[in-house]
C-alpha positions as a LaTeX table, in Angstrom:
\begin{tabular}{lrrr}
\hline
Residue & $x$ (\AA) & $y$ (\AA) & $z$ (\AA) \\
\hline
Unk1 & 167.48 & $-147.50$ & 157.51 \\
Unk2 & 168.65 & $-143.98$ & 156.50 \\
Unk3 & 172.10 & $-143.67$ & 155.13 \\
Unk4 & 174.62 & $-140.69$ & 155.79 \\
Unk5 & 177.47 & $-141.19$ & 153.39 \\
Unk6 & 181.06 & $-139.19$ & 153.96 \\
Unk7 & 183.57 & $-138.37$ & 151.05 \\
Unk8 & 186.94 & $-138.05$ & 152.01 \\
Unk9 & 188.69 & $-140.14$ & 154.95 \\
Unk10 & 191.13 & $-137.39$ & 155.79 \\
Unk11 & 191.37 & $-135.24$ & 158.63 \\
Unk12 & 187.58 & $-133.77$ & 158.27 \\
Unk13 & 186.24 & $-136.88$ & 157.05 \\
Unk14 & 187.95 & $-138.75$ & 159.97 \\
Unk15 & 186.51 & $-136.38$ & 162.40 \\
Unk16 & 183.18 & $-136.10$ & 161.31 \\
Unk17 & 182.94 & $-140.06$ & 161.55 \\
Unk18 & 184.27 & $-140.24$ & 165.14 \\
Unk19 & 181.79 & $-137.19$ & 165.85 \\
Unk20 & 178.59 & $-139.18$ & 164.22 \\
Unk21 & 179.07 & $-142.50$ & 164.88 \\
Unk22 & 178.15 & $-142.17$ & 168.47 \\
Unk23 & 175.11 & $-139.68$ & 168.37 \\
Unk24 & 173.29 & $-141.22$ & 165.16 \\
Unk25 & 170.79 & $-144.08$ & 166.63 \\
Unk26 & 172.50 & $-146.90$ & 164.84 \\
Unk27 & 168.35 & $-148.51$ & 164.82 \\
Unk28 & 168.27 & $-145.47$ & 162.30 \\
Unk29 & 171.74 & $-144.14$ & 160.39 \\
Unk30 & 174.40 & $-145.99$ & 158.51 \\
Unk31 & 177.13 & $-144.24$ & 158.27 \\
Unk32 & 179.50 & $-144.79$ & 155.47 \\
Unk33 & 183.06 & $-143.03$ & 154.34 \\
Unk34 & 184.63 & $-143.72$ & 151.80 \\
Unk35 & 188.32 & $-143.22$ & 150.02 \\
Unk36 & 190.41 & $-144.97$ & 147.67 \\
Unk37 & 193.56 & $-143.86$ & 150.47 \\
Unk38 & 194.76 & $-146.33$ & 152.55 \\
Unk39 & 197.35 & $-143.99$ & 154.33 \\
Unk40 & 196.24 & $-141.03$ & 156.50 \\
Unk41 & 198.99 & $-138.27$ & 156.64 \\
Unk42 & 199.37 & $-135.78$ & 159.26 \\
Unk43 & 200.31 & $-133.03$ & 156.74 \\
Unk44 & 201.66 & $-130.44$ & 158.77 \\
Unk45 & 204.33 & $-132.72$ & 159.68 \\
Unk46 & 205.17 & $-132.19$ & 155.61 \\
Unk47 & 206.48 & $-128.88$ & 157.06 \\
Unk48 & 209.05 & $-130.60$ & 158.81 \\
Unk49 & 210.70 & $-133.94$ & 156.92 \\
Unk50 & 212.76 & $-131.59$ & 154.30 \\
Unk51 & 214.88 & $-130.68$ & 157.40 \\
Unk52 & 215.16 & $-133.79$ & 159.17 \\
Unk53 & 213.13 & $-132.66$ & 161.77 \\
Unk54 & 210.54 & $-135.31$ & 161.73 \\
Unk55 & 210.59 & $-139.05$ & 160.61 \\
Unk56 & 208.61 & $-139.97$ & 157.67 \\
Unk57 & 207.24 & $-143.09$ & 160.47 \\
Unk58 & 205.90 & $-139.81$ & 162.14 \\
Unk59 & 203.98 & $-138.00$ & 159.58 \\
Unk60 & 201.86 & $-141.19$ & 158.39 \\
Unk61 & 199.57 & $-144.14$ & 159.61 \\
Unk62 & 196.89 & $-146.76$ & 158.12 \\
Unk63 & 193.16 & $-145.01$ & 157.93 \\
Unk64 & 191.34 & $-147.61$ & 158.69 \\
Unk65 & 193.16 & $-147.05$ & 162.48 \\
Unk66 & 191.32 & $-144.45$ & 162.79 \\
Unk67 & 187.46 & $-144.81$ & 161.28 \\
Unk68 & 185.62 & $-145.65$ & 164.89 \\
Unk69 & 183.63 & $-149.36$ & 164.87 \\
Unk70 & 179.99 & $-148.90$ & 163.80 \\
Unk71 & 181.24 & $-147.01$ & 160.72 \\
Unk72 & 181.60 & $-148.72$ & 157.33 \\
Unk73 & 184.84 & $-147.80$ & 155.24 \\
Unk74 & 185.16 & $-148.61$ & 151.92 \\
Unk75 & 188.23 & $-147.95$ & 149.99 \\
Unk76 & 187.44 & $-147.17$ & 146.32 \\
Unk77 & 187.61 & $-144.05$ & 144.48 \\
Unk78 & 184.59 & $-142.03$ & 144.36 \\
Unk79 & 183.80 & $-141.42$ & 140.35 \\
Unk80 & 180.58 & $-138.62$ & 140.38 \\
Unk81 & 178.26 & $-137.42$ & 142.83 \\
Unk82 & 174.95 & $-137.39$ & 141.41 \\
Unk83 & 173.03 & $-134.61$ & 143.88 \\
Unk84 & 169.78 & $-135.18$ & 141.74 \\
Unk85 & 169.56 & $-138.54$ & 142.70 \\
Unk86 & 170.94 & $-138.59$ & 146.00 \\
Unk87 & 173.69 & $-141.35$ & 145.01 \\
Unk88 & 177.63 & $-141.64$ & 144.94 \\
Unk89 & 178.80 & $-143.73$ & 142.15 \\
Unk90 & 182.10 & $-145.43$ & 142.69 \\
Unk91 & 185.23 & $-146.45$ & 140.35 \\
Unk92 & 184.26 & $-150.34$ & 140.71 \\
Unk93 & 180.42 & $-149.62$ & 139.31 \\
Unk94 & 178.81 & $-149.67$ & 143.24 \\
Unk95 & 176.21 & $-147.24$ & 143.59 \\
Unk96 & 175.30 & $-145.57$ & 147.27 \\
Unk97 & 172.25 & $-143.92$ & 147.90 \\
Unk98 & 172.54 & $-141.66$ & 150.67 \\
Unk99 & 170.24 & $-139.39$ & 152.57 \\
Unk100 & 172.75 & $-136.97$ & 153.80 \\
Unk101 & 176.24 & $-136.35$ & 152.62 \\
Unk102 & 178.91 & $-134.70$ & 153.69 \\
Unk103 & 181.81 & $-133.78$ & 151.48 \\
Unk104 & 185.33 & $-133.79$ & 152.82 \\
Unk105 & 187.49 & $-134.79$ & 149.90 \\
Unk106 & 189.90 & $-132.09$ & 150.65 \\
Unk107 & 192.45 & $-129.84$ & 148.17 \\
Unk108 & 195.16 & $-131.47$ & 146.47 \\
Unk109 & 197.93 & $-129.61$ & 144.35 \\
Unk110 & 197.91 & $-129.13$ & 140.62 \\
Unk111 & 201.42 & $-127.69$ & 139.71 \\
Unk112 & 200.33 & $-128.66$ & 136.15 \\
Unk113 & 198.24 & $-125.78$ & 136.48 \\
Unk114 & 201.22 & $-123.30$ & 135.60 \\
Unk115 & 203.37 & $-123.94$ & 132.45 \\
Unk116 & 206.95 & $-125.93$ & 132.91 \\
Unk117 & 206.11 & $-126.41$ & 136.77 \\
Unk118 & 205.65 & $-130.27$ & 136.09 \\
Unk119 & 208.26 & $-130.37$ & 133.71 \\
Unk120 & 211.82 & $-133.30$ & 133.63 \\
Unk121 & 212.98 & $-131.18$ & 136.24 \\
Unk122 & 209.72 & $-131.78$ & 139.14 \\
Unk123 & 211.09 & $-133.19$ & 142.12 \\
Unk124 & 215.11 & $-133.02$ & 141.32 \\
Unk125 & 215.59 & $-129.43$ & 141.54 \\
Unk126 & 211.83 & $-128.22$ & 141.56 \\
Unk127 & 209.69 & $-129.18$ & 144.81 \\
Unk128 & 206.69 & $-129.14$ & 146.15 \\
Unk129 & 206.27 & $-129.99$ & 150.25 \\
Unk130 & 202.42 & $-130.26$ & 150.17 \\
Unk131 & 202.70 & $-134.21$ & 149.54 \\
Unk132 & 204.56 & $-136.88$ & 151.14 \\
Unk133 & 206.68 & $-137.57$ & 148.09 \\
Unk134 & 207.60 & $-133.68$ & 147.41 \\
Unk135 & 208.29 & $-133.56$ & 151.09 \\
Unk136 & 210.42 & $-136.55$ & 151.18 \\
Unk137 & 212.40 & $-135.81$ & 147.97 \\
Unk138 & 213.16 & $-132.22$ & 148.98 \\
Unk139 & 214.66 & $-133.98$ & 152.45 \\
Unk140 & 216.47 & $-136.51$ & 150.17 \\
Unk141 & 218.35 & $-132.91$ & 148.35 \\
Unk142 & 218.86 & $-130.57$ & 150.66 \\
Unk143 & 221.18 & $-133.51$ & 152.46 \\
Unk144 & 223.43 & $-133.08$ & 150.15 \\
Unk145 & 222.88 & $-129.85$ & 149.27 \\
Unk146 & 225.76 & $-127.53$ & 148.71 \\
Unk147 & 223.76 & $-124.21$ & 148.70 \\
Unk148 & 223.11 & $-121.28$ & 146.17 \\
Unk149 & 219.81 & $-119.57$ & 145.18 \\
Unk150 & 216.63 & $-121.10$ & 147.32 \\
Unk151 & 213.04 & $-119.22$ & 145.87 \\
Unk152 & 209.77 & $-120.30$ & 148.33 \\
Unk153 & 207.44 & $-119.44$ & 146.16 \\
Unk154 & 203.38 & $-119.63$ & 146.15 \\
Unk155 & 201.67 & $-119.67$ & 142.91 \\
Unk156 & 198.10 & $-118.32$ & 143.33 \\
Unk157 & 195.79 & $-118.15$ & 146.84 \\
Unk158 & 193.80 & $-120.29$ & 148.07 \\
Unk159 & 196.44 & $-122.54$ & 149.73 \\
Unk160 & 196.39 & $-125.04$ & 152.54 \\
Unk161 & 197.73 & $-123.06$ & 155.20 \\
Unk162 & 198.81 & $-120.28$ & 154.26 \\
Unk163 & 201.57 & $-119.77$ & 156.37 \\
Unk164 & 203.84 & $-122.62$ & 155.71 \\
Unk165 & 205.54 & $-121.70$ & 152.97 \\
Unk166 & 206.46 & $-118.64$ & 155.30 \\
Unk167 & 207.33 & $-121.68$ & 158.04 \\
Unk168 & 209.27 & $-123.25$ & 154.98 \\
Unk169 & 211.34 & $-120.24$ & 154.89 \\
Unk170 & 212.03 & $-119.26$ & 158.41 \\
Unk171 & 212.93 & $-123.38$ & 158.92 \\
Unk172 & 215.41 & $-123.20$ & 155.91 \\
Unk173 & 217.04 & $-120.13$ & 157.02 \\
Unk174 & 217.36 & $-122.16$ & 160.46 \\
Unk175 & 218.42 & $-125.24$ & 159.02 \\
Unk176 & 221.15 & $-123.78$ & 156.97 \\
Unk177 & 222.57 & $-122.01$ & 160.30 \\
Unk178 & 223.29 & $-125.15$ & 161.73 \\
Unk179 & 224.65 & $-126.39$ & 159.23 \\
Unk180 & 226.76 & $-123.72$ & 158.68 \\
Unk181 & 226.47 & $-123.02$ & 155.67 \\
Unk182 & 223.53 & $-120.16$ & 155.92 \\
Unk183 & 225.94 & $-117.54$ & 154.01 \\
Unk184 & 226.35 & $-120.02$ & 150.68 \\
Unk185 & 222.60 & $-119.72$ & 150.57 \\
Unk186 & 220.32 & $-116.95$ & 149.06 \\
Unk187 & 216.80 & $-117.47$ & 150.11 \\
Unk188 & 213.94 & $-115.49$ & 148.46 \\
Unk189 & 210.09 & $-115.38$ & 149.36 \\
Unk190 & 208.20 & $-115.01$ & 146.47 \\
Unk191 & 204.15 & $-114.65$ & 147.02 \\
Unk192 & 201.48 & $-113.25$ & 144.76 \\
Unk193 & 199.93 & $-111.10$ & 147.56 \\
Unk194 & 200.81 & $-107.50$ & 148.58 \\
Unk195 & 202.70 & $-108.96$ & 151.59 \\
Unk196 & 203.49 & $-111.74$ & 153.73 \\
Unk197 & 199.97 & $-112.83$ & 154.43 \\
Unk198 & 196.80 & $-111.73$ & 154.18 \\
Unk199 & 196.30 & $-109.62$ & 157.56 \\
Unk200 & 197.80 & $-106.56$ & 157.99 \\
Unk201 & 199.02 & $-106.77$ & 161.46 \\
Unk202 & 200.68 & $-110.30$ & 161.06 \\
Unk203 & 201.76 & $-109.03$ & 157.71 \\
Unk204 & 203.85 & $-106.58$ & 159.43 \\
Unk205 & 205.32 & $-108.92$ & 161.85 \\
Unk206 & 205.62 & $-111.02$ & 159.41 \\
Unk207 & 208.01 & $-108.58$ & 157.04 \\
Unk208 & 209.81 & $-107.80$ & 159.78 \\
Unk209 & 210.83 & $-111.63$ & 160.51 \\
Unk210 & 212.00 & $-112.15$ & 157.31 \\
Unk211 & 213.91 & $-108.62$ & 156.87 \\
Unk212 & 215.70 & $-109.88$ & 160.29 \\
Unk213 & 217.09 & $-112.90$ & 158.46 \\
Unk214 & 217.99 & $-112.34$ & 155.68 \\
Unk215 & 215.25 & $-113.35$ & 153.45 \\
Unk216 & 214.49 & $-110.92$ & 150.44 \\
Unk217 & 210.80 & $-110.55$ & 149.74 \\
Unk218 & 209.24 & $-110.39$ & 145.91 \\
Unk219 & 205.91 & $-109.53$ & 146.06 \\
Unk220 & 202.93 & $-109.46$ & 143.60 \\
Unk221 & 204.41 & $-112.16$ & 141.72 \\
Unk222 & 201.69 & $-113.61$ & 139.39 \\
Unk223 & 203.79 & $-116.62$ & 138.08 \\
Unk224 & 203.20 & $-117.37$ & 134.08 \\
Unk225 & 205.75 & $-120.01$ & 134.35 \\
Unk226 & 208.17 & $-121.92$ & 135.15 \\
Unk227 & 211.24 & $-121.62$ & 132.83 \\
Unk228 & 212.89 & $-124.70$ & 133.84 \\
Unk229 & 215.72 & $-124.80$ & 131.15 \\
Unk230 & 217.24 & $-121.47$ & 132.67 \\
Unk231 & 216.31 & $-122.23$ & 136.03 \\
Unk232 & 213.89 & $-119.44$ & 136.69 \\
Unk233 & 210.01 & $-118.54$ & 137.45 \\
Unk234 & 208.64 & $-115.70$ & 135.28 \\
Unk235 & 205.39 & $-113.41$ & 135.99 \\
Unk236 & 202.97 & $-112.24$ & 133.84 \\
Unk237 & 204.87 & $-108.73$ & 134.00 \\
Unk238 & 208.13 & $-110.31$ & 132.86 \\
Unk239 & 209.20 & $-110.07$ & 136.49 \\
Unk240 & 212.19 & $-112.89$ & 136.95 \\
Unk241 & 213.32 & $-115.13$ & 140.32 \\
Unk242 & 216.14 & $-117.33$ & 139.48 \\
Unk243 & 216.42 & $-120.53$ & 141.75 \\
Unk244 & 219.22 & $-123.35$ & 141.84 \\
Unk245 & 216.12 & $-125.05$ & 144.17 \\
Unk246 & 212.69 & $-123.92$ & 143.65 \\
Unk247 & 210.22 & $-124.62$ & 146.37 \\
Unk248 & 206.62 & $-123.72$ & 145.04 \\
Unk249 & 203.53 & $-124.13$ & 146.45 \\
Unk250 & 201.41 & $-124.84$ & 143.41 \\
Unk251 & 197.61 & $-124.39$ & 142.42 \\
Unk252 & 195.92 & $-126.13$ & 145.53 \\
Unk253 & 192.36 & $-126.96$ & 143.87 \\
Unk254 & 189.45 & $-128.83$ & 145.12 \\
Unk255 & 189.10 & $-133.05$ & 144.02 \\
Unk256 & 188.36 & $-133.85$ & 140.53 \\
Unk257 & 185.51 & $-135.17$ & 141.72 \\
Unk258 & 183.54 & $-132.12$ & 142.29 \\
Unk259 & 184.31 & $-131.10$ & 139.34 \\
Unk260 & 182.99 & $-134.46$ & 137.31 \\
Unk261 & 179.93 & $-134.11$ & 139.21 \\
Unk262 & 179.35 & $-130.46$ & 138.48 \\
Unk263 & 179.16 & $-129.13$ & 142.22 \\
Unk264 & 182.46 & $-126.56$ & 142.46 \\
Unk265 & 183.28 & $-123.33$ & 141.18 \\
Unk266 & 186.29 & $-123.03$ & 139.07 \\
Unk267 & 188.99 & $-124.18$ & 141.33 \\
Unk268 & 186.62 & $-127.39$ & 141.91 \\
Unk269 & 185.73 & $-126.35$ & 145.64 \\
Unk270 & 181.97 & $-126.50$ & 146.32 \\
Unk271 & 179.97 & $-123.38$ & 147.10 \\
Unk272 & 179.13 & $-123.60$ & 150.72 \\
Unk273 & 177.15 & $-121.25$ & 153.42 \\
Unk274 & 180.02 & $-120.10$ & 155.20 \\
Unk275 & 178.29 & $-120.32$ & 159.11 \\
Unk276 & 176.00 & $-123.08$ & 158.87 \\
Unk277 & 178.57 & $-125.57$ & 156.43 \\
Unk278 & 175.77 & $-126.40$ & 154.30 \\
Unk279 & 176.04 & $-126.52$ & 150.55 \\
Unk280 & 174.55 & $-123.92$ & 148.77 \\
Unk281 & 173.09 & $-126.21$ & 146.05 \\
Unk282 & 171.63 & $-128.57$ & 147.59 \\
Unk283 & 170.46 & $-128.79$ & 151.29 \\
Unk284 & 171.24 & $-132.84$ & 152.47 \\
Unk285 & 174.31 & $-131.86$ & 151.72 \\
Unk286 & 177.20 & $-130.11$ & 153.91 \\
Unk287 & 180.76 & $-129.49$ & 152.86 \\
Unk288 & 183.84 & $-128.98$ & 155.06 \\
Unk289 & 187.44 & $-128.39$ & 155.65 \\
Unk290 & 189.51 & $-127.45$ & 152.46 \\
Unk291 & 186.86 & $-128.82$ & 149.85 \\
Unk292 & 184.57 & $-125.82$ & 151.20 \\
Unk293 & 185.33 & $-122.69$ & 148.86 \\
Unk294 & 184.85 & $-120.36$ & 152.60 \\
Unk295 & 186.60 & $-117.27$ & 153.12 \\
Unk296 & 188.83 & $-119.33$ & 156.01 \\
Unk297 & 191.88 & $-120.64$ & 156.10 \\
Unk298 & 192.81 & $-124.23$ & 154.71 \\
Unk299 & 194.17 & $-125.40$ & 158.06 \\
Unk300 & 193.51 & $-128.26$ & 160.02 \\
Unk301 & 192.55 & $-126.17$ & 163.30 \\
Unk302 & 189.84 & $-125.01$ & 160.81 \\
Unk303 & 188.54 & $-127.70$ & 160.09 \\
Unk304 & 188.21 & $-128.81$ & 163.70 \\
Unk305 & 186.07 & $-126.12$ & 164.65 \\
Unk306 & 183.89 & $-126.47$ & 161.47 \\
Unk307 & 183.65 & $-130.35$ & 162.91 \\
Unk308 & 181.79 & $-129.78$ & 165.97 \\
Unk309 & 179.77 & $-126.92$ & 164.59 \\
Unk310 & 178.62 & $-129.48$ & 161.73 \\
Unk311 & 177.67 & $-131.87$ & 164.06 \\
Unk312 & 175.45 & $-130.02$ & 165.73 \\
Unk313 & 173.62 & $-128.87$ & 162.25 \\
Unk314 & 173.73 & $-132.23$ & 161.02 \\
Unk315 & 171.57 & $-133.23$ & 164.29 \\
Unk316 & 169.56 & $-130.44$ & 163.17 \\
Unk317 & 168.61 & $-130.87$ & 160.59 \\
Unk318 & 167.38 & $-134.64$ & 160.76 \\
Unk319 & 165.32 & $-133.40$ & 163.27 \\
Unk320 & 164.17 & $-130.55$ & 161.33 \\
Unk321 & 165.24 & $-127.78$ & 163.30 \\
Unk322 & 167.00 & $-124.35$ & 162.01 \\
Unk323 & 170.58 & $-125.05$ & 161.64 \\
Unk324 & 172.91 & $-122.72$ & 164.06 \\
Unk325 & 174.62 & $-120.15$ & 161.94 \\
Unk326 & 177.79 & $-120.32$ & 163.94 \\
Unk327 & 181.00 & $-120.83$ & 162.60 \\
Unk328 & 182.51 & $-117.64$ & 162.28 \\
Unk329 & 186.16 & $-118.34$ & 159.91 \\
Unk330 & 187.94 & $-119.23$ & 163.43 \\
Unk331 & 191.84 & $-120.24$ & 162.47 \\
Unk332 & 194.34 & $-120.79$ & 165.00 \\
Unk333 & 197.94 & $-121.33$ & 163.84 \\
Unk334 & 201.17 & $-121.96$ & 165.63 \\
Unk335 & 204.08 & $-120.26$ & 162.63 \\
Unk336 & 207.36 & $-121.68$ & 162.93 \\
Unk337 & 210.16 & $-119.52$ & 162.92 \\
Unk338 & 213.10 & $-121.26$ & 163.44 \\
Unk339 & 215.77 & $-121.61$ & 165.91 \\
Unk340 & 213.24 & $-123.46$ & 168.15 \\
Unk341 & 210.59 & $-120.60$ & 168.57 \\
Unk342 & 207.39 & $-119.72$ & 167.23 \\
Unk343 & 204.47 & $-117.22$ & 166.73 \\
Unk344 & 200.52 & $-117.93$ & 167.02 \\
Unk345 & 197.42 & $-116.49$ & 165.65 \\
Unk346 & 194.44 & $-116.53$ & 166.28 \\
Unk347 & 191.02 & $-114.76$ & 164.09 \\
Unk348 & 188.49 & $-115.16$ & 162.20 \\
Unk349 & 186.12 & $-113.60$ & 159.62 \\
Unk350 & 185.47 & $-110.43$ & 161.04 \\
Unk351 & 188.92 & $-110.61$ & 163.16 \\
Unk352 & 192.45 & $-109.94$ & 162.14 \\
Unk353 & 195.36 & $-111.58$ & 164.35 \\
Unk354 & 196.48 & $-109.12$ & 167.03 \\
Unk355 & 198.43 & $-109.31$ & 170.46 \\
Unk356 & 197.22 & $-110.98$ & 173.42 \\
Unk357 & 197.48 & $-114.26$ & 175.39 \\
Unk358 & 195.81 & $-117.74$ & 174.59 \\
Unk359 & 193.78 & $-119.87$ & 175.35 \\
Unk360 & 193.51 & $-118.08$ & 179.04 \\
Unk361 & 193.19 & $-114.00$ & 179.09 \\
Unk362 & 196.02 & $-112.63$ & 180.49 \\
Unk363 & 197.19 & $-115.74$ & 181.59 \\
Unk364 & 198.61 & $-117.84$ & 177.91 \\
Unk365 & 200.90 & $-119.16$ & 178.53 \\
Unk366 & 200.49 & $-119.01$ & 174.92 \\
Unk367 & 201.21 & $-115.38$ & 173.88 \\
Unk368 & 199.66 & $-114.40$ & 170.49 \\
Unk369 & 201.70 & $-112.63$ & 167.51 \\
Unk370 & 204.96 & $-112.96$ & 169.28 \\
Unk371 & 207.90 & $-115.29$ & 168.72 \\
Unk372 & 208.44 & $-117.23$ & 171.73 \\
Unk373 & 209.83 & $-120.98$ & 172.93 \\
Unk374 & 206.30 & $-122.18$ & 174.67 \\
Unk375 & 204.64 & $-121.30$ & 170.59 \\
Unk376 & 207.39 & $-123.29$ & 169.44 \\
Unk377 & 206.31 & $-126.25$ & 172.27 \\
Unk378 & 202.59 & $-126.19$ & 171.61 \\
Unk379 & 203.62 & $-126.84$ & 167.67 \\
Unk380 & 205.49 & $-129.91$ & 168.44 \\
Unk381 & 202.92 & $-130.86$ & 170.59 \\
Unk382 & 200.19 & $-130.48$ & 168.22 \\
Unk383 & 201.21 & $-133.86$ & 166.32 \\
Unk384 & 200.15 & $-136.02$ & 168.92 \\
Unk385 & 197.42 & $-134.11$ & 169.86 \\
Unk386 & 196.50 & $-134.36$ & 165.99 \\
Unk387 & 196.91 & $-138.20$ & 165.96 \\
Unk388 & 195.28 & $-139.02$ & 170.00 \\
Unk389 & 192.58 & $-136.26$ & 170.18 \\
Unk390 & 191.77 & $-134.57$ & 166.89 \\
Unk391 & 191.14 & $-136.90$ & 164.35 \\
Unk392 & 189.29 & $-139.14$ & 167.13 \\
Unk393 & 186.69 & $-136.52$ & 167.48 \\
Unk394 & 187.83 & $-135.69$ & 170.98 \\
Unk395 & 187.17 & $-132.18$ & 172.50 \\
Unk396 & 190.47 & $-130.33$ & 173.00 \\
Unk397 & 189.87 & $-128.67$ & 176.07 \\
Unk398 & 189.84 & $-124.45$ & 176.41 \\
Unk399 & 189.45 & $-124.17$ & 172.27 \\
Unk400 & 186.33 & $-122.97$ & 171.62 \\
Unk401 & 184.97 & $-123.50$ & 168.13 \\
Unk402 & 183.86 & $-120.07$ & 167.49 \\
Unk403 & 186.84 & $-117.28$ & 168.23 \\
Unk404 & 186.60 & $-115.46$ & 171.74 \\
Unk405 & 187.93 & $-111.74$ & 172.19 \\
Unk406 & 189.22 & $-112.21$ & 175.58 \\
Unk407 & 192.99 & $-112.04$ & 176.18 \\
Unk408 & 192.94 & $-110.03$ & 172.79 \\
Unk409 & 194.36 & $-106.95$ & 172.76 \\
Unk410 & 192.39 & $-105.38$ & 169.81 \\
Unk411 & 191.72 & $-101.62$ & 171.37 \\
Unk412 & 195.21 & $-101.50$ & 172.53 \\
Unk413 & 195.92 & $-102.47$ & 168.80 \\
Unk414 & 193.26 & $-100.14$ & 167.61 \\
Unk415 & 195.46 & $-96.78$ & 168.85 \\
\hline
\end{tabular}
């Protein structure tokens, strides 16, 4: 009996078990994931709880719901990786040999990472929203709230989708309309970049969303700290944002895991072919989702597509076969603007985000890099397609893996 062992039980590791378990002869393969986690978190809904707009009942389930029969699931944390050896030690002393492993343990944040960030004041007037309790506290003071100077603020790239702290800030501007009290509060975008993402063209829609309400934009902000005793974030130019709430999206770094075991670069995500998924160090074993160190987004629609292109490479290579260099960076992301609409884009590697229609050419009724009600519909509806079809391993129909041109208006754009 061969053993296929996966690391991580989130929303790749989920998905490359429901993928597996039902084209691996079971005569043949065990497969095995494992993760000291009981609780599986739809994160994006994270986005959402600080303004009441989803339930914390809504944003989490139990894992084990979700890990298809035939699979075993162990929950215990995963001490080393020890690729010379082909074994995974484990926190209890357990050993697992493996023949082929797949590493999906994900990016967490480490706002002790920047000086003062995790200081008395983390989580009463300094927030995070990338976790369930930075999410839920935020919710818990912006209730009572009575406004002044809000800075959404991201401390160095990579991030887990990149967009949401843009979402964060669009939302808050919306949320403090209806409440009427949008004038009492001064809301400032602070990013290290050049802009307000990393493509040019949705940069420049981006801008001009934010100019449009009200949100000033500080750019090439390197934060050196957080001075939490006056209330402000300083950069390593002297540069100063004051806050009365700061909303910072910290380091986001790979498990400490990778790094115990010697298998990441310096932000502990592991070097990884970025079209076939396989590791660059060793080759039984493949990386994806946001434990990859790729030149793609840290999104969940990501890491779908890598899903079904590592399945196929996985069958590949037991069988000894060339694995498909395929994936090609595809992202698609719905970005919520507030007052009930949104944008979507859609690109890859090669591809910025331009104009167009999706998933059907001409047709949408998704239209891409435009603010509209249906983008706005397809984002609300992406939480139960998340919990019913995407974790399960369950084709979502007219999404191709890889990124199609059609409906894309990139000559047009081109002029």
């Amino acid at each position: 009996m061969k053993n296929l062992v996966i690391l991580g039980a989130g929303t790749s590791g989920t998905m490359m078990a429901n993928h597996l378990v039902s084209k691996l002869s079971k005569d043949e393969w065990e497969i095995t994931i494992i993760d000291q986690y009981k609780t599986h978190y739809y994160q994006p809904g994270f986005l959402f709880l600080p303004f009441d707009i989803y339930k914390t009942s809504q944003v989490k389930k139990k894992g084990k719901k979700f890990i298809p029969k035939g699979v075993r699931y162990l929950q215990e944390k995963i001490e080393k990786i020890n690729a010379d050896k082909n074994k995974v030690e484990l926190s209890n002393g357990d050993v697992l040999g493996y023949d082929i492993l797949i590493v999906a343990t994900g990016t967490k944040i480490a706002p002790e990472e920047i000086e003062g960030m995790k200081g008395p004041k983390w989580h009463k007037n300094v927030f995070d929203f990338y976790t369930y309790e930075g999410s839920k506290a935020l919710r818990d003071k912006f209730r009572t709230w009575k406004g002044g100077k809000l800075a959404v603020h991201i401390s160095e790239m990579p991030i887990k989708c990149p967009v949401a702290p843009l979402e964060f800030a669009f939302l808050a501007d919306s949320y403090f309309k209806n409440k009427g009290m949008r004038d009492k509060v001064d809301i400032t975008f602070v990013t290290p970049l050049d802009g307000a993402f990393t493509k040019p063209k949705a940069t420049a829609a981006l801008h001009y969303l934010l100019e449009e309400k009200g949100i000033k934009e500080v750019t090439d902000f390197n934060i050196e700290a957080v001075d939490y005793k006056n209330d402000k974030i300083i950069d390593y130019g002297g540069q100063e944002v004051e806050y009365d709430i700061l909303v910072t999206v910290p380091t986001n770094m790979g498990d400490k895991v990778i790094e115990r075991s010697g298998l990441g670069d310096d932000l502990n995500f592991v070097p990884t072919h970025k079209a076939t998924l396989q590791t660059k160090a060793n080759e039984n074993i493949f990386a994806i989702g946001d434990a990859t160190n790729l030149p793609a987004s840290k999104a969940g629609s990501v890491a779908h597509f890598e899903a079904e292109i590592l399945t196929e490479n996985i069958l590949r290579y037991i069988d000894g076969r060339e694995l498909k260099e395929e994936f090609d960076g595809h992202a698609n992301c719905f970005i919520e603007t507030g007052g009930g609409k949104a944008l979507l884009i859609d690109f890859n590697y090669t591809h910025e985000p331009v104009k167009g229609t999706f998933p059907f050419p001409g047709v949408g009724p998704l239209s891409l890099l435009k603010e509209s009600r249906m983008n706005h519909m397809g984002k609300m509806a992406f939480r139960w397609i998340y919990w019913n079809m995407l974790i399960k391993g369950i084709h979502i129909p007219f999404v191709s893996a890889t990124m199609t041109e059609s409906g894309k208006e990139f000559e047009k754009e081109a002029k």
